[in-house]
C-alpha positions as CSV (number, residue, x, y, z in Angstrom):
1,X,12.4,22.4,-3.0
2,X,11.8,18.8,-2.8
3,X,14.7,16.1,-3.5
4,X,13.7,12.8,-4.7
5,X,14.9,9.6,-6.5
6,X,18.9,10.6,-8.5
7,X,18.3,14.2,-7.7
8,X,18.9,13.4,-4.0
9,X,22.5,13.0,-4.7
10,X,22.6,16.6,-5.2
11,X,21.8,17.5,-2.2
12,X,24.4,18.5,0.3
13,X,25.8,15.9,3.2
14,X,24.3,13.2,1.1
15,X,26.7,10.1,0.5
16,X,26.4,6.7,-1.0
17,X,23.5,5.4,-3.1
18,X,19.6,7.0,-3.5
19,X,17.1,5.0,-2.1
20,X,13.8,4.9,-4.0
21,X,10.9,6.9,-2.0
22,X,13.2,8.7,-0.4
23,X,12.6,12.6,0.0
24,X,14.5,15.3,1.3
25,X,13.1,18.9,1.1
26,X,16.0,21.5,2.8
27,X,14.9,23.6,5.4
28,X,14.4,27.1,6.7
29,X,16.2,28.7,9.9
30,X,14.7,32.2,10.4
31,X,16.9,33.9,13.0
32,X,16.7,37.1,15.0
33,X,17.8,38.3,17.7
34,X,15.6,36.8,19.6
35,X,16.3,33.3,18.9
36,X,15.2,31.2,16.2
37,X,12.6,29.7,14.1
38,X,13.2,25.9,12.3
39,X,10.9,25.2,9.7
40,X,9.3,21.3,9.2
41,X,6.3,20.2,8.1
42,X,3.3,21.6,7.2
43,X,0.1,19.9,6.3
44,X,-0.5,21.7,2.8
45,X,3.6,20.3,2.1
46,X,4.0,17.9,-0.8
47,X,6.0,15.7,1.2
48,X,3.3,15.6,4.0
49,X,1.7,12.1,3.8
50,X,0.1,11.8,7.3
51,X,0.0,12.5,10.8
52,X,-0.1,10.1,13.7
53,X,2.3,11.5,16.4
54,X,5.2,13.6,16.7
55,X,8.1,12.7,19.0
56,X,11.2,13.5,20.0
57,X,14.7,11.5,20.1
58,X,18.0,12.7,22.2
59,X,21.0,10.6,20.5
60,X,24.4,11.2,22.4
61,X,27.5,12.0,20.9
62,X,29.1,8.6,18.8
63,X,25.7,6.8,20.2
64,X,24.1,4.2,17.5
65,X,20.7,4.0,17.7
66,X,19.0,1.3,14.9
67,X,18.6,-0.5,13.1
68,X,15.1,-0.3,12.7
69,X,12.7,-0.9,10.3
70,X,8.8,0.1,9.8
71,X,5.9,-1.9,8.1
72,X,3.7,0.9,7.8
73,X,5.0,4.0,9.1
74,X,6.5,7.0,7.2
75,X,9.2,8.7,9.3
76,X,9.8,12.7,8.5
77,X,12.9,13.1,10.5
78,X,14.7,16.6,11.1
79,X,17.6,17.5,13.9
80,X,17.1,21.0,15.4
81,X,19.8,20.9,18.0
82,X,23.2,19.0,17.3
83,X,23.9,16.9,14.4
84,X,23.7,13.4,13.2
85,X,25.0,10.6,10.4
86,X,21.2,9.1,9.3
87,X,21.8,5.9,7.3
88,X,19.1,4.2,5.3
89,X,19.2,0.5,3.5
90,X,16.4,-0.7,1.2
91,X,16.0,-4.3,1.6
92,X,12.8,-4.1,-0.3
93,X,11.9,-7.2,-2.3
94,X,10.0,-4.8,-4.9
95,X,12.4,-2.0,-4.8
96,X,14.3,-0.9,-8.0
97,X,17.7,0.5,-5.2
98,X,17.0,-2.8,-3.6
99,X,20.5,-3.2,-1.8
100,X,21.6,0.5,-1.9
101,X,23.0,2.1,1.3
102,X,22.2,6.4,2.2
103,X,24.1,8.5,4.3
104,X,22.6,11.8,5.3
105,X,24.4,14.3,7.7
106,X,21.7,16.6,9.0
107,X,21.5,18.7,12.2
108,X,22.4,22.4,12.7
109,X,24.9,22.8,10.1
110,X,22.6,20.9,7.4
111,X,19.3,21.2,8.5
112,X,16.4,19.1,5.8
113,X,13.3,17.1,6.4
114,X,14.0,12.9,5.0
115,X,11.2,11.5,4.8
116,X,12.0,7.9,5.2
117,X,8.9,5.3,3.4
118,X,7.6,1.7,5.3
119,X,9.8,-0.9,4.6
120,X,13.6,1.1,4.8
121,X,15.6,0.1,7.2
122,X,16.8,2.9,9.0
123,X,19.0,4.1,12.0
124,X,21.2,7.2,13.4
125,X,24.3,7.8,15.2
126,X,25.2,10.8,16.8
127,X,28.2,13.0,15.5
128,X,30.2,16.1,17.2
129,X,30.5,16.5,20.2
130,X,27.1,17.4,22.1
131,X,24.0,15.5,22.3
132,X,21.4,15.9,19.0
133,X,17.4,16.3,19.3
134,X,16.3,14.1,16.3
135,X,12.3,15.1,15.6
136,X,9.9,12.3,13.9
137,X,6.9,13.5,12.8
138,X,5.3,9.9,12.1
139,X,2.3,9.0,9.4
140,X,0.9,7.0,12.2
141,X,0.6,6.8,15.7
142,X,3.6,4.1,17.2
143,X,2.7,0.7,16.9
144,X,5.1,-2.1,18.6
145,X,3.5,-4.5,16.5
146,X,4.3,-2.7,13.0
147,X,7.8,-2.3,14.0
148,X,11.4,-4.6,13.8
149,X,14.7,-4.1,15.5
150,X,18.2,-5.5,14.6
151,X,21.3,-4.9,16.8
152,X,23.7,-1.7,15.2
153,X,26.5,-4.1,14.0
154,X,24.1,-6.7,12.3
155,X,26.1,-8.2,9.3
156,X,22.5,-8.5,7.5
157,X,22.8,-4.7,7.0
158,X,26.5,-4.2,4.6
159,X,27.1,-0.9,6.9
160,X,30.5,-0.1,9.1
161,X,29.4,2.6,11.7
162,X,33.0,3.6,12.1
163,X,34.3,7.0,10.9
164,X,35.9,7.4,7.4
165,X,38.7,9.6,7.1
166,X,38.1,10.4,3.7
């Protein structure tokens, strides 16, 4: 099942505020006793826009890695090993959750597909206490010129990176 627009709010490890064009479609483990299989993308999925490239990220334990933001490229992120605090904020001019900030807390214990649409700023920081493997199947090969960076603790993005003992 695919989660978009209020109905991501439903979905589990999700705090804050939806973002508009944001999707999340959980995702199958199949185990056995010979290991695992994680479920992603296919090409024939309704969230499947495009494919330029697939890579890799390792994001150490309480490591920040963002902000960043995309012109053009749509980011379908999953985390097979480990787990992560993904945090989105839609700066979009055009955007009717213009100013709204998404957690998501995805990994092992949560395990989805978010695809995150051009234009979102977007960044990660790693939580628990081993290193997470953060997969980006990207809608377009990487382009230095089609993306921007801002440091972690920018005050342009409204976000504390600090846990919340809630």
């Amino acid at each position: 099942m695919i989660y978009k627009n209020k109905d991501l709010m439903n979905v589990p490890g999700i705090k804050g505020n939806y973002i508009h064009d944001v999707e999340i479609k959980v995702l199958k483990k199949i185990p056995d006793e010979r290991g695992s299989i994680y479920h992603m993308l296919r090409s024939d999925d309704e969230i499947f826009e495009g494919f330029g490239e697939i890579y890799f990220s390792k994001v150490y334990p309480n490591v920040i890695k963002g902000w960043h933001i995309h012109k053009k490229m749509v980011l379908n992120y999953a985390v097979i090993y480990g787990m992560i605090k993904l945090v989105l904020y839609d700066n979009r001019d055009n955007s009717p959750t213009k100013g709204n900030l998404m957690e998501i807390f995805m990994g092992e214990d949560n395990y989805m597909l978010v695809k995150v649409p051009s234009m979102v700023w977007n960044g990660f920081k790693g939580i628990g206490d081993k290193t997470a493997i953060v997969v980006n199947c990207a809608s377009i090969p990487h382009d230095p010129e089609e993306i921007e960076r801002q440091d972690p603790f920018t005050e342009d993005i409204p976000y504390n990176w600090n846990i919340r003992h809630e």
